[in-house]
C-alpha positions in Angstrom: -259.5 -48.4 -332.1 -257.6 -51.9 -330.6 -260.2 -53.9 -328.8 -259.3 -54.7 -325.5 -257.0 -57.7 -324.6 -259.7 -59.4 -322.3 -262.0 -59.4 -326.0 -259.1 -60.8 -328.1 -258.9 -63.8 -325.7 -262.5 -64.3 -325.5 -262.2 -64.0 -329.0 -259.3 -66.4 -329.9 -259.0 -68.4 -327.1 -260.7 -71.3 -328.2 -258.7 -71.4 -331.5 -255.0 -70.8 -329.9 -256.4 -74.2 -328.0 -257.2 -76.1 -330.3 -254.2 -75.2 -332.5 -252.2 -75.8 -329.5 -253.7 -79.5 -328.6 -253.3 -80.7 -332.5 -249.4 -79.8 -332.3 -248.7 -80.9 -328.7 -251.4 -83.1 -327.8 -253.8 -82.5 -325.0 -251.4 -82.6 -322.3 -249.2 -80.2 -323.0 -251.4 -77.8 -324.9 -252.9 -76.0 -321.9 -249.1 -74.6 -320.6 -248.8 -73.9 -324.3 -252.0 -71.4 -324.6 -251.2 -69.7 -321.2 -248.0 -69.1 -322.5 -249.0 -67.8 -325.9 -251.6 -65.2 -323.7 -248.7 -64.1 -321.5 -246.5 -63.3 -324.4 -249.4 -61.7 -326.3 -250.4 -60.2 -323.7 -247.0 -58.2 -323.5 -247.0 -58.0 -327.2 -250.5 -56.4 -327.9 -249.4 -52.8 -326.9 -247.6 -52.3 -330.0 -249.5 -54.9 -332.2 -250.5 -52.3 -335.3 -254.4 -52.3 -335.9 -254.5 -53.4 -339.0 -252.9 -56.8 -338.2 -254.7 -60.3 -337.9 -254.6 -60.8 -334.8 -255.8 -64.6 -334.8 -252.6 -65.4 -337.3 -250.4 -63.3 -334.6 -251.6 -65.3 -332.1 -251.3 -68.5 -333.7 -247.8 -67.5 -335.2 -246.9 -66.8 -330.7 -248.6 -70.4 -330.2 -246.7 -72.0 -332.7 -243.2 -70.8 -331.3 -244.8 -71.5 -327.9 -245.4 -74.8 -329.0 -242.0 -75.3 -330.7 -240.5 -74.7 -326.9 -242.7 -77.5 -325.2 -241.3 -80.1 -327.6 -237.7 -78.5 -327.2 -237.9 -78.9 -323.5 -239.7 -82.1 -323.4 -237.0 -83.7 -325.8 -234.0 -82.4 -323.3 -236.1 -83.4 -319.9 -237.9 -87.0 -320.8 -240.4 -87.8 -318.3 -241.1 -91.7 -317.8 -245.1 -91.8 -317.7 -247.4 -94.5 -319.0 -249.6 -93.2 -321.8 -251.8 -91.2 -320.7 -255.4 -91.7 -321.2 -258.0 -89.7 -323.9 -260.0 -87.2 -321.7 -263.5 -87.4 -322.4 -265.1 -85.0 -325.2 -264.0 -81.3 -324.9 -263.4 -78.5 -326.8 -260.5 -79.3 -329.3 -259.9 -82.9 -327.4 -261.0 -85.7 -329.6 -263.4 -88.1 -327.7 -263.8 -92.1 -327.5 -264.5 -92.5 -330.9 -262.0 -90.0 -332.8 -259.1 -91.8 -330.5 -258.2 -93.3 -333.6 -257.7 -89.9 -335.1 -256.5 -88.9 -332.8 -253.2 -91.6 -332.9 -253.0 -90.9 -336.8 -253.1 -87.2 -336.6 -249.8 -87.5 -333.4 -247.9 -89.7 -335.8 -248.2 -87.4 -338.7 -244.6 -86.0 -339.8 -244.3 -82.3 -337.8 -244.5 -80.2 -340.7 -247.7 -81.8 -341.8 -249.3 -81.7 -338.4 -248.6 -78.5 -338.0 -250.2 -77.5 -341.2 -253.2 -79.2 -341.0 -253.7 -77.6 -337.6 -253.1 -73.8 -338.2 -255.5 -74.5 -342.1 -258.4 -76.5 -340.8 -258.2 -75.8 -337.2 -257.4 -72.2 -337.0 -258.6 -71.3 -340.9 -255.2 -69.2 -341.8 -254.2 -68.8 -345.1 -251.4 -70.8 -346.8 -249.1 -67.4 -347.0 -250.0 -66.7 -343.2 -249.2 -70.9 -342.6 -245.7 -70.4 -344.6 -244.7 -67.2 -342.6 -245.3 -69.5 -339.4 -243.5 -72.4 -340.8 -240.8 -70.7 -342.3 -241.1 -71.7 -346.3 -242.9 -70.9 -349.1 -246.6 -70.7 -349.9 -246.4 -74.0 -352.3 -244.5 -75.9 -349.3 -247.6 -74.8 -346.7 -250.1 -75.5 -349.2 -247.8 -79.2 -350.4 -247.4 -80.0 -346.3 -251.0 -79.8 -345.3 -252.2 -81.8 -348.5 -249.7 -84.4 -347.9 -250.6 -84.4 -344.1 -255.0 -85.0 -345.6 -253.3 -87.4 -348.0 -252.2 -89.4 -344.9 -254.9 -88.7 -343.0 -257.4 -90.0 -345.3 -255.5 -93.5 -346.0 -255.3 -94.2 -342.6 -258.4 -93.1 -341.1 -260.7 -93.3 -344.1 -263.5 -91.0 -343.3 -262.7 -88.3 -340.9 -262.0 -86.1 -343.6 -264.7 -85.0 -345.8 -264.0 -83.8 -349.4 -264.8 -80.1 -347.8 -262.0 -79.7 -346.0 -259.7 -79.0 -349.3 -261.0 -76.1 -349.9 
């Protein structure tokens, strides 16, 4: 039997976030995880019980996401840059702003990769289906996004997170 809706947000909710605030960055990553529980929420009806439902959500957040940097790109808002928040759940702190400026000016593919395998823990065939290639380009994308990582912000990543 489905568990209810209410348990797969309790359940997921914190991943979708964090997926969603490594692709979009924390200010647009809250709009983006409502909007992945609306559609999902829709969705889950017919969602067969056998499916993973954390790649299913994270395959909605991705598209979600994919439709925040569409609209922002077509309606430009003139801001300042807007400050770190403090320490939160998925939001890098004080000391991981520097991370946090390497990991935004990662190419997108490579960004996105790194998020949905080390944030969210899906598998390179469940990253490829989101990204639309093959297993060897998910796998290629989020090695080349540590790769980058790594030279320019020596020490966040630790030789565990290849695996």
């Amino acid at each position: 039997m489905k568990q209810p809706f209410e348990s797969v947000v309790a359940q997921h909710g914190a991943t979708v976030l964090r997926v969603c605030r490594v692709v979009l960055g924390p200010h647009d990553a809250d709009d983006a995880w409502s909007e992945t529980f609306l559609a999902a929420m829709r969705a889950y009806p017919d969602l067969p019980e056998t499916a993973n439902v954390e790649a299913w959500l994270v395959t909605i957040a991705h598209r979600k996401a994919i439709d925040v940097l569409r609209a922002a790109k077509r309606n430009p808002l003139p801001v300042d840059e807007v400050p770190e928040p403090q320490a939160g759940q998925g939001v890098p702190d004080v000391e991981a702003a520097g991370l946090w400026s390497v990991v935004k000016e990662l190419p997108s593919k490579q960004r996105q990769a790194i998020a949905y395998r080390y944030v969210a823990g899906l598998a390179y065939a469940e990253i490829a289906e989101i990204l639309g290639g093959t297993v060897a380009a998910a796998r290629r994308a989020a090695a080349d996004g540590l790769k980058n990582l790594r030279k320019h912000y020596p020490g966040a990543i630790t030789k565990g997170a290849s695996s």
